[in-house]
Rosetta silent file (secondary structure, phi, psi, omega in degrees, C-alpha in Angstrom):
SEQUENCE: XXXXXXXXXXXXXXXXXXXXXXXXXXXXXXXXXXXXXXXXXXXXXXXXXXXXXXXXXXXXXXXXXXXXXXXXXXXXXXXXXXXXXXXXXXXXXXXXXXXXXXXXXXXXXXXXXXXXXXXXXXXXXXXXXXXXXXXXXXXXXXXXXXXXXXXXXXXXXXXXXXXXXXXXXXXXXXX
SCORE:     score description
SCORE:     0.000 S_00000001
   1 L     0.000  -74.078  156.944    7.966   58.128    5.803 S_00000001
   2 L   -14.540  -56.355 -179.347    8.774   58.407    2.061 S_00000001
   3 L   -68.246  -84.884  126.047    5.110   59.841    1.191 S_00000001
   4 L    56.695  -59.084 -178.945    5.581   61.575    3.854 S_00000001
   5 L  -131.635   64.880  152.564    8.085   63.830    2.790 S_00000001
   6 L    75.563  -16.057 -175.897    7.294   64.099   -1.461 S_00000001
   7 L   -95.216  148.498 -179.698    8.785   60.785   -2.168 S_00000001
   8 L  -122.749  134.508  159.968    7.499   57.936   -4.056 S_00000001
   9 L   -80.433  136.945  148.874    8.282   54.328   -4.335 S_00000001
  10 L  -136.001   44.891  113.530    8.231   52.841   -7.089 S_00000001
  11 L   161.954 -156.071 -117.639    9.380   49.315   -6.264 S_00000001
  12 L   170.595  135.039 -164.612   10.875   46.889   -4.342 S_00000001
  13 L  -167.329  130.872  152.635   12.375   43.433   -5.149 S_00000001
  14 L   -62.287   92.880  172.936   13.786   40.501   -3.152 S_00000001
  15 L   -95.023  175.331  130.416   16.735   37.903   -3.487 S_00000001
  16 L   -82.033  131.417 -148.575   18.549   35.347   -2.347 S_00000001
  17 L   -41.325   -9.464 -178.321   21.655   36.272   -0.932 S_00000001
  18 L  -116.435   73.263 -175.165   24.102   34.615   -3.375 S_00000001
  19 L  -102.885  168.291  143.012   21.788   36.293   -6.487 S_00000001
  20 L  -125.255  -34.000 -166.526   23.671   37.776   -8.983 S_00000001
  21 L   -90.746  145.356  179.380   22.543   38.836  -11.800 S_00000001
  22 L  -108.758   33.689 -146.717   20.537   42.396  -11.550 S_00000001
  23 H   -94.094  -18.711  152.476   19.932   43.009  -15.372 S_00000001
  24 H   -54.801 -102.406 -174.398   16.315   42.904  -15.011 S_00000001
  25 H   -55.295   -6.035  157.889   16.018   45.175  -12.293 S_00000001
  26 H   -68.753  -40.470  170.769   18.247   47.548  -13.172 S_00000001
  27 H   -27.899  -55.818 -169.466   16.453   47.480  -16.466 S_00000001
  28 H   -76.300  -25.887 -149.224   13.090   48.639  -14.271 S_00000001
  29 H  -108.497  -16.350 -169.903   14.935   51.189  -11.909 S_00000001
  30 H  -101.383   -4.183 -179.271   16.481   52.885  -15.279 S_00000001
  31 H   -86.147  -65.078 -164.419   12.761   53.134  -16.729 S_00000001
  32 H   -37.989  -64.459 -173.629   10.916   54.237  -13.764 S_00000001
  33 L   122.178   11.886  165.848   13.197   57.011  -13.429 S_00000001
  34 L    -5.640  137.540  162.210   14.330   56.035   -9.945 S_00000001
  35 L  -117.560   -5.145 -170.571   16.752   58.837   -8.350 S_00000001
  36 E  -143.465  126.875  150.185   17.441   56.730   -5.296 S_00000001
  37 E  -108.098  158.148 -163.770   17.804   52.995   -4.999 S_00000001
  38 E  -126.323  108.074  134.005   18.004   52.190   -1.062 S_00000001
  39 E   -33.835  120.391  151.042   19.916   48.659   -0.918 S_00000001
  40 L  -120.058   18.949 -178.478   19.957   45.890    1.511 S_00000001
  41 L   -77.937  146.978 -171.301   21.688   43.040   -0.617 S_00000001
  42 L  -121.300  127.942  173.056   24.686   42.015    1.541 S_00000001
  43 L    -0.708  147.930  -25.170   27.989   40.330    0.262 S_00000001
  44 L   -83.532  -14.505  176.558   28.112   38.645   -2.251 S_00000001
  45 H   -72.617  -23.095  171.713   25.501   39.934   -4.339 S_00000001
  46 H   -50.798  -29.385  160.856   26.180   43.346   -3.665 S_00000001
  47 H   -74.235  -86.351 -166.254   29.313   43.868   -6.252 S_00000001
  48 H   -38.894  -32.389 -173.214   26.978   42.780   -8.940 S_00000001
  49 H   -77.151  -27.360  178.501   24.421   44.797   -8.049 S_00000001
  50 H   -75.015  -55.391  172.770   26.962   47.922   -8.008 S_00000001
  51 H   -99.612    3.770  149.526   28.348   47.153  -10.848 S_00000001
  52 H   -58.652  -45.406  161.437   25.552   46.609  -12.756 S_00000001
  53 H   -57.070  -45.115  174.260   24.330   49.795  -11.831 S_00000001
  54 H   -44.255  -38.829 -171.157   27.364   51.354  -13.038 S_00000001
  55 H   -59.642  -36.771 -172.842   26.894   49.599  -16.093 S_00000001
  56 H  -113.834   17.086  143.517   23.555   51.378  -17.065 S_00000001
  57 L    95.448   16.109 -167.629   25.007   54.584  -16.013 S_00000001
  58 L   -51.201  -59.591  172.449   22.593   55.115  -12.916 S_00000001
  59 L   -60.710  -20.251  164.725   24.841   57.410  -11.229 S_00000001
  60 L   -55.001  -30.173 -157.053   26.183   59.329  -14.049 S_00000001
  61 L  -113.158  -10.461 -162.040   22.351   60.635  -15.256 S_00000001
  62 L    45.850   54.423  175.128   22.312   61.161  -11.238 S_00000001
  63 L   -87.544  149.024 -174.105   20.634   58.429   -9.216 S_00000001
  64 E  -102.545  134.841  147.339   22.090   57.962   -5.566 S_00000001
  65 E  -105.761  134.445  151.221   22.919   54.580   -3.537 S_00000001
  66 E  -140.603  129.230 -139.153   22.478   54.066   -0.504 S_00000001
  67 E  -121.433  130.599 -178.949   23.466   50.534    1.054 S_00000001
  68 L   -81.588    0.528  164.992   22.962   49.331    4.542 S_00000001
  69 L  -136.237  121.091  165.559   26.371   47.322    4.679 S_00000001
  70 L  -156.098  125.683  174.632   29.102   48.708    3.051 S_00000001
  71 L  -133.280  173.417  179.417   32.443   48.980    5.015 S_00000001
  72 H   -53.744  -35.355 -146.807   36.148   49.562    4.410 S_00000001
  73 H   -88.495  -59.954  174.222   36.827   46.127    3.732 S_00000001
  74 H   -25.351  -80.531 -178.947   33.897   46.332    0.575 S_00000001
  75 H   -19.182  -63.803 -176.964   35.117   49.714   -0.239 S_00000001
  76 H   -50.685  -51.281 -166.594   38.726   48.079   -0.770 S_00000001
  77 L   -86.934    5.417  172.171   37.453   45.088   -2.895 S_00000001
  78 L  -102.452  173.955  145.106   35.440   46.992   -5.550 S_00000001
  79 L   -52.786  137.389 -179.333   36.159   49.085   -8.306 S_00000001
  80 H   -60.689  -26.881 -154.946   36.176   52.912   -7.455 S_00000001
  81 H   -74.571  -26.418 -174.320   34.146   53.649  -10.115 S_00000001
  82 H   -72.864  -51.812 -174.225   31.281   51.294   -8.718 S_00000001
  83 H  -112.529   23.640  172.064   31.057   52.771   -5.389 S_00000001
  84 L   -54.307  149.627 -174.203   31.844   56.816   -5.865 S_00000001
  85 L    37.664   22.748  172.106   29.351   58.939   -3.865 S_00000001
  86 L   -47.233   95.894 -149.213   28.198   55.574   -2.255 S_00000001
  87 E  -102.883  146.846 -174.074   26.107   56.392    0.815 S_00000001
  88 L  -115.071 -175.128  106.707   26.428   53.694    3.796 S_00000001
  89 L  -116.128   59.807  157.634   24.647   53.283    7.222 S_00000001
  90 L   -62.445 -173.849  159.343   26.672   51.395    9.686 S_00000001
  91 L  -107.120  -12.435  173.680   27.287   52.316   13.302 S_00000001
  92 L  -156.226  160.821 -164.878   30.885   52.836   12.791 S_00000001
  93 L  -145.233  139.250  167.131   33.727   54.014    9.725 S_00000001
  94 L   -75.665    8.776  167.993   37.200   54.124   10.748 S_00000001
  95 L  -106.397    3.549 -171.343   37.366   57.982    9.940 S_00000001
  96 L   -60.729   69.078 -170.664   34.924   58.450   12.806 S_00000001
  97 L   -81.408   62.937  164.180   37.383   60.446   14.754 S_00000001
  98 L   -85.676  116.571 -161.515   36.037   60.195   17.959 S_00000001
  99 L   -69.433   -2.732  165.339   39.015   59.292   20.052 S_00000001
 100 L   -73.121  -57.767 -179.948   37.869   55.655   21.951 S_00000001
 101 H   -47.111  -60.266 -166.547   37.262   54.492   18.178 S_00000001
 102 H   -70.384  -32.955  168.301   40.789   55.610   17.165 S_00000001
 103 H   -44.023  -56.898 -153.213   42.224   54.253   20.614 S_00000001
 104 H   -91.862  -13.538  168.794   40.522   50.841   19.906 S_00000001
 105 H   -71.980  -53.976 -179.357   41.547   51.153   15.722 S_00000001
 106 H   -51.818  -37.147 -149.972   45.455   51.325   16.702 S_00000001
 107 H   -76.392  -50.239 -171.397   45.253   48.623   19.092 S_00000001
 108 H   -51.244  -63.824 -163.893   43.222   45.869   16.704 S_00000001
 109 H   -56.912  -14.516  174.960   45.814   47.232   13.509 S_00000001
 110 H   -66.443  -79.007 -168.435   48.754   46.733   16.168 S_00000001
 111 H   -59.379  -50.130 -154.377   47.537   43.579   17.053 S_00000001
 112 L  -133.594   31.393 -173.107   46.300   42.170   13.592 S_00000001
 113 L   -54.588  -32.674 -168.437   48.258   43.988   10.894 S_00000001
 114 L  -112.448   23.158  143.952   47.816   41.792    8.204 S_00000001
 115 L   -42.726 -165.330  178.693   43.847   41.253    8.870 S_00000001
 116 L  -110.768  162.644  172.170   40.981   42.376    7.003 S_00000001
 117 L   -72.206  155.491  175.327   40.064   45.919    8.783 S_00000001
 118 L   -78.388  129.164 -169.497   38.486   46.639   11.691 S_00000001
 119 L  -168.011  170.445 -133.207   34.995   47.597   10.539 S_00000001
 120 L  -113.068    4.156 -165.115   31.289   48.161   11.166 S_00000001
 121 L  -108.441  -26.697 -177.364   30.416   45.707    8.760 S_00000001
 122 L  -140.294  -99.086 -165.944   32.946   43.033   11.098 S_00000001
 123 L   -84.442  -41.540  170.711   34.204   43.069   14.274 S_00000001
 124 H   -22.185  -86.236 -175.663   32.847   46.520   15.201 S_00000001
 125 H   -72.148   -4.979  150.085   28.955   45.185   16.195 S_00000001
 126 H   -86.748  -60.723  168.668   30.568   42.081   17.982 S_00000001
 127 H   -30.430  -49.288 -149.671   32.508   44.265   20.150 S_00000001
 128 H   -73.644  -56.390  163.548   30.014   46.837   20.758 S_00000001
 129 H    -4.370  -82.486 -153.253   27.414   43.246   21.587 S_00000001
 130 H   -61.773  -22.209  161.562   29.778   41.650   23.763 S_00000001
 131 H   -66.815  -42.600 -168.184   30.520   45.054   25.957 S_00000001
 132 H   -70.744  -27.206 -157.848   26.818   45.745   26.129 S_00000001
 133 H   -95.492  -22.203 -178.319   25.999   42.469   27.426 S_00000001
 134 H  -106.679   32.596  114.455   28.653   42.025   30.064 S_00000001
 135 H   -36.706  -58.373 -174.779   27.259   45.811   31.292 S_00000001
 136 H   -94.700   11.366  176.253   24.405   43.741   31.809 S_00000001
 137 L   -92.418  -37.750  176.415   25.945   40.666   33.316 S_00000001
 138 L  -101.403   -9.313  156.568   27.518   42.929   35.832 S_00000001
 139 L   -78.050  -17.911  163.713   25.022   45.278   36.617 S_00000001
 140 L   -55.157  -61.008  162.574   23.012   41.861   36.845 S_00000001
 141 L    92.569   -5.931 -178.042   25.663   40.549   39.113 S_00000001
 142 L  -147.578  172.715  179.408   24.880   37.228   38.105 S_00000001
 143 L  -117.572   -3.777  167.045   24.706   34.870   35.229 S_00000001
 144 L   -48.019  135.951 -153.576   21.061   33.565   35.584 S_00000001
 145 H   -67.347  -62.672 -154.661   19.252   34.272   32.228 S_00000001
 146 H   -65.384  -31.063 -153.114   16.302   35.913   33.575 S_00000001
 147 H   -82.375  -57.264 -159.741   18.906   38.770   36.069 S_00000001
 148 H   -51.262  -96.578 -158.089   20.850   39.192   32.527 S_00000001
 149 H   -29.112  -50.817  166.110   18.103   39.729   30.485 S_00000001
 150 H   -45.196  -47.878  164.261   16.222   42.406   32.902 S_00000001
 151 L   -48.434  -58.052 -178.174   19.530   43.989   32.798 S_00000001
 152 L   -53.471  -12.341  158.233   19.955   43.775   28.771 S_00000001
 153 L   -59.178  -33.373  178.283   16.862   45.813   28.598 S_00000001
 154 L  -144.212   25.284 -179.445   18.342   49.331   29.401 S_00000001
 155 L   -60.697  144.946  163.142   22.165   47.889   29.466 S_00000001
 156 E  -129.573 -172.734  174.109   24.725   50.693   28.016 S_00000001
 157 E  -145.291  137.532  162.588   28.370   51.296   27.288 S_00000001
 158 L   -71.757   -7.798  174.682   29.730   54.457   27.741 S_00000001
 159 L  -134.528  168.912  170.877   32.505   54.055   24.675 S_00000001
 160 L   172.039  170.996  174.711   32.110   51.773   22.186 S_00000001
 161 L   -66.061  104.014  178.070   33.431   51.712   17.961 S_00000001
 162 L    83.919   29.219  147.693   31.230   55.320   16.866 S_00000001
 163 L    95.959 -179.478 -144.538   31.032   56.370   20.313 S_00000001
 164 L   -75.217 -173.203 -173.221   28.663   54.862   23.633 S_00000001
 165 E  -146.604  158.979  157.875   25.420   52.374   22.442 S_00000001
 166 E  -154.795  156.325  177.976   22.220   51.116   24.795 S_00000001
 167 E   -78.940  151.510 -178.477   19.578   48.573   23.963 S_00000001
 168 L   -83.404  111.480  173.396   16.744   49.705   22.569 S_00000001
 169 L   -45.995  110.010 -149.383   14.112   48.957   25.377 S_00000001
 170 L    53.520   29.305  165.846   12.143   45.668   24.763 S_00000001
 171 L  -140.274 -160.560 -168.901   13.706   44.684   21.219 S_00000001
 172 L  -128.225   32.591  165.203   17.162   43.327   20.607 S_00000001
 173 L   -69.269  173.087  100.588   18.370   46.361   18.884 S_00000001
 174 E   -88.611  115.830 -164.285   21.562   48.804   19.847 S_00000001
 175 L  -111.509    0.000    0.000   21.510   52.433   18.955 S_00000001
């Protein structure tokens, strides 16, 4: 997909999730000449990795991140300067104003004011889970593994946190 459209990798590197230090690979990402790093480090390593970039100026000379978990709750606990123009993918952001999402944002901050936020990064993809599956417990009609699971195959929700979701047919995805 990259090649694909003019883009090149040029590399790719692995951790363990409580890694911290990046000073190596930022080192290689400020030589290559990177313009995009694409992230998947996840708490806790991810603030190091952020601000490490910051540190060697990646975004300033004008390379982009983009991180597949980053939520309000992150967002809150970093330095601004670390995550400015800071591209996510989640399934849901609490500016999403779609009006189930904002329904179901009131009620949780009602309920839990002095929580961590409701976010897509935390409670968000358990909710959206636990509605799709008891779609398919009751279109199912039963609790026998095999009735659920035929169901859980095209189960949907018509609302959900960022609007309705259905399994992706034959994997254990939700789009």
């Amino acid at each position: 997909m990259v090649a694909a459209n003019g883009g090149t990798i040029v590399g790719e590197e692995y951790f363990p999730l409580d890694y911290t230090d990046y000073r190596a690979t930022v080192d290689r990402i400020m030589s290559s000449g990177a313009e995009i790093v694409f992230n998947t480090t996840v708490p806790p390593g991810v603030a190091s990795l952020l601000a490490q970039l910051h540190d060697a100026n990646f975004t300033k000379r004008g390379g982009q991140i983009i991180t597949t978990y980053f939520d309000e709750n992150m967002l809150g606990a970093l330095p601004h300067e670390h995550t400015a123009g800071l591209y996510s993918c989640l399934d849901y952001y609490q500016s999403v104003a779609e009006p189930f999402s904002k329904r179901l944002l009131a009620r949780y901050n009602e309920r839990f004011p002095d929580a961590p936020q409701f976010t897509g990064g935390s409670a968000c993809s358990d909710y959206t889970r636990h509605q799709v599956l008891e779609a398919a417990v009751k279109e199912a009609g039963s609790l026998r593994q095999a009735d659920v699971v035929k169901a859980l195959d095209h189960a949907r929700i018509a609302e959900g946190p960022g609007g309705p979701a259905q399994m992706v047919p034959g994997s254990t995805m939700c789009a």
